[in-house]
PALO-346273 format. One record per residue: x, y, z of N, C-alpha, C, O in turn; residue number from 0; residue in three letters; chain. Coordinates in Angstrom, 1 decimal. Last residue first. Example, Ala and Ser with C-alpha at 12.3 -4.5 7.8 and 13.67 -1.06 7.14 Angstrom:
! residues 2
    nxx    nyy    nzz   caxx   cayy   cazz    cxx    cyy    czz    oxx    oyy    ozz num residuo cadena
   12.8   -2.2    7.1   13.7   -1.1    7.1   12.9    0.0    7.9   13.4    1.1    8.0   1     SER      A
   13.2   -5.7    7.8   12.3   -4.5    7.8   13.2   -3.3    7.8   14.2   -3.3    8.5   0     ALA      A
***
This chain:
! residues 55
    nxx    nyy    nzz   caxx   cayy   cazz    cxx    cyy    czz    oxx    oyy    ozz num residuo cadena
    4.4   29.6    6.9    4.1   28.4    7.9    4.5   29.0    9.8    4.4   28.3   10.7  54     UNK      A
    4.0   31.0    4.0    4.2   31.1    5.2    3.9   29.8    5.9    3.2   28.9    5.4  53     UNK      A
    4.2   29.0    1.4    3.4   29.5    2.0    4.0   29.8    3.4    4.5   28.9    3.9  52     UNK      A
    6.3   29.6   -1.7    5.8   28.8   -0.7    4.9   29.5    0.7    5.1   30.7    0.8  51     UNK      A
    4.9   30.6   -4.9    5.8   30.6   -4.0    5.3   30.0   -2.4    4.2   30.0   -2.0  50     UNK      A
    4.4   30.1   -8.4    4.1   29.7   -6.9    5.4   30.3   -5.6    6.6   30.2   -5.8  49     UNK      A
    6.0   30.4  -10.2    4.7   30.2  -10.6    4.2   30.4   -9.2    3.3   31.3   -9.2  48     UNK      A
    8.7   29.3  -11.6    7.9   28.9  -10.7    6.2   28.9  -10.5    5.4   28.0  -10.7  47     UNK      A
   10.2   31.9  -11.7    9.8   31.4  -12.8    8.6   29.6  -12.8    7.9   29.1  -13.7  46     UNK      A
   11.2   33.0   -9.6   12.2   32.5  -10.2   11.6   31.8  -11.1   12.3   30.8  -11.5  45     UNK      A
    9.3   34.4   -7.9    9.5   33.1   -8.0   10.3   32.2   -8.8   10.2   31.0   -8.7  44     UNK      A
   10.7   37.4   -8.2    9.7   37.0   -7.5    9.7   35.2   -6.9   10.0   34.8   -5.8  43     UNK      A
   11.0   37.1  -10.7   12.3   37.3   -9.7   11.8   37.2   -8.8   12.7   37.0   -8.0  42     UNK      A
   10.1   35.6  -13.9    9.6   36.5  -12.7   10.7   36.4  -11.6   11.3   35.3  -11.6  41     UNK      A
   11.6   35.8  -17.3   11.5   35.4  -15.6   11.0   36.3  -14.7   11.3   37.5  -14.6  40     UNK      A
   10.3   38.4  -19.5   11.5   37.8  -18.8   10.7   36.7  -17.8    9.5   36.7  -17.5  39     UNK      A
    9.5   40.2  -22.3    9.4   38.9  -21.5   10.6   38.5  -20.4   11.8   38.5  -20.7  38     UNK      A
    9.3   43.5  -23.3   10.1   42.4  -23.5    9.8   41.4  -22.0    9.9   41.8  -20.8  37     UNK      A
    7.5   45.7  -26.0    8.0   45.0  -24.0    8.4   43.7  -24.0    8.0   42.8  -24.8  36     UNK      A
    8.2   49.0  -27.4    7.1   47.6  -26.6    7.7   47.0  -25.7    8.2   47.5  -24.7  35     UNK      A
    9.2   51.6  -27.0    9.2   50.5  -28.5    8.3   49.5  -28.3    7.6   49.2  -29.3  34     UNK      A
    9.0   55.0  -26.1    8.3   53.3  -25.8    8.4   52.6  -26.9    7.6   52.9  -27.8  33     UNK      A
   11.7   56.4  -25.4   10.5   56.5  -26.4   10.0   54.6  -26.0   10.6   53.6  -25.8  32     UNK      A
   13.8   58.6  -24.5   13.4   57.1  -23.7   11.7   56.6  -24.2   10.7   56.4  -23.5  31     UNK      A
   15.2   60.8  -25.7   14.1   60.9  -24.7   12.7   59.5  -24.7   11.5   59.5  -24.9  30     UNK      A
   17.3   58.8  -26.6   17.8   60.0  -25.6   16.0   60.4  -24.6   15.7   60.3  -23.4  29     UNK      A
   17.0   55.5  -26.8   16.8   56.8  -27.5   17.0   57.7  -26.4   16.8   57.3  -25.2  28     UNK      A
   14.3   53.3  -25.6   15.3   53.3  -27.0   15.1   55.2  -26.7   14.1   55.9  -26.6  27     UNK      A
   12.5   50.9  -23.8   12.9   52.1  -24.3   13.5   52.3  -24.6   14.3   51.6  -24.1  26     UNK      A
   10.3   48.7  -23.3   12.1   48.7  -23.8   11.4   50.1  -24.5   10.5   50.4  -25.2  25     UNK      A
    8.0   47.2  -20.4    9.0   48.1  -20.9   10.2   48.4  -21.3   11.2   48.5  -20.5  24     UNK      A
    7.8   43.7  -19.3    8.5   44.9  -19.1    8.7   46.2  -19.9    9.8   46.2  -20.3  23     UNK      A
    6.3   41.2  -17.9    6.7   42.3  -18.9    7.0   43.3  -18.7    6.5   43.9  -17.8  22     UNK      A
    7.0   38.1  -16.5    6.6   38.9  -16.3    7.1   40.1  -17.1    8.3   40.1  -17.2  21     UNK      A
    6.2   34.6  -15.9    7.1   35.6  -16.8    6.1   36.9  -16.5    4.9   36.8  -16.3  20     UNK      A
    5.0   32.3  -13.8    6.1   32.7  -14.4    7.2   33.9  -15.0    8.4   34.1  -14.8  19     UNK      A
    2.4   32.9  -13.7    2.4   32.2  -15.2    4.0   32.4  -14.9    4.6   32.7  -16.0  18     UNK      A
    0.6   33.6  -11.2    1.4   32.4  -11.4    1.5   32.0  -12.7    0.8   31.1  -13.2  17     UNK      A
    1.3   36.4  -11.3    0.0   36.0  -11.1   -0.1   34.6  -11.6   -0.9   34.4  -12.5  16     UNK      A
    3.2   37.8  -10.8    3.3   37.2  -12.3    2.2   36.5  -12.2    1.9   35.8  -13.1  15     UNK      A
    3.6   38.9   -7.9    4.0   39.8   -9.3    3.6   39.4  -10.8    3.5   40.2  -11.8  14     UNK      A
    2.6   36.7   -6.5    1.5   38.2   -7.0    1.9   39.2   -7.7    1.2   40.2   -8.1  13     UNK      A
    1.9   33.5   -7.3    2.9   34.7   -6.8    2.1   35.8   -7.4    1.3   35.9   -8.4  12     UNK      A
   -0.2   31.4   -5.2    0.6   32.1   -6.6    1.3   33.2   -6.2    1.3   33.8   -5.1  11     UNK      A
    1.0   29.0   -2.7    0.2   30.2   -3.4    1.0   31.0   -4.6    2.2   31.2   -4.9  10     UNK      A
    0.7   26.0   -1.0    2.1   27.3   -1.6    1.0   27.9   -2.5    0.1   27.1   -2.9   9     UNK      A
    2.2   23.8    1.0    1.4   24.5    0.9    2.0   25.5    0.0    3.1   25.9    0.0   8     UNK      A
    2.7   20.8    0.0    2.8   21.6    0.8    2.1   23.1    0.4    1.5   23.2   -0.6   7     UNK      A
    0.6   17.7    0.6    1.2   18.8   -0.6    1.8   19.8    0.5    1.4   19.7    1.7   6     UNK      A
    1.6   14.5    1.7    0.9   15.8    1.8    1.3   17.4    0.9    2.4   17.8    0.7   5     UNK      A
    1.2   11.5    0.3    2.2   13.0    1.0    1.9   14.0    1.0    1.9   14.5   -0.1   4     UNK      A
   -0.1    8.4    0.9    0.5    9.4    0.4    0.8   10.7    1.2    0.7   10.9    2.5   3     UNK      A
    1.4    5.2    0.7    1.0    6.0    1.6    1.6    7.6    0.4    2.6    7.9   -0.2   2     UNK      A
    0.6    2.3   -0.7    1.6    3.3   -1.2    1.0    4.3   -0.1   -0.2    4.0    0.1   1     UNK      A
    0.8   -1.2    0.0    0.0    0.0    0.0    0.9    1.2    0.0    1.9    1.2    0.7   0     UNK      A
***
């Protein structure tokens, strides 16, 4: 009989609203003109999604 394991507890993260990636503004140019937005890792969760729950 396989005994099971309790999840641990853990909640989305609230910079990237658990997808991971989070956007940013790229600006170009002496008076810093909006080109669009570039994707990165959230630093928050390191890309994760979740971060663990207080205890």
């Amino acid at each position: 009989m396989a005994r099971k394991t309790a999840k641990p507890n853990v909640k989305q993260c609230p910079a990237c609203h658990g997808t991971g990636e989070v956007s940013r503004q790229v600006r170009v140019g002496r008076k810093h003109r909006h080109v669009g937005e570039q994707t990165g890792v959230c630093l928050g969760c390191l890309g994760a999604g979740e971060i663990p729950a207080d205890d």
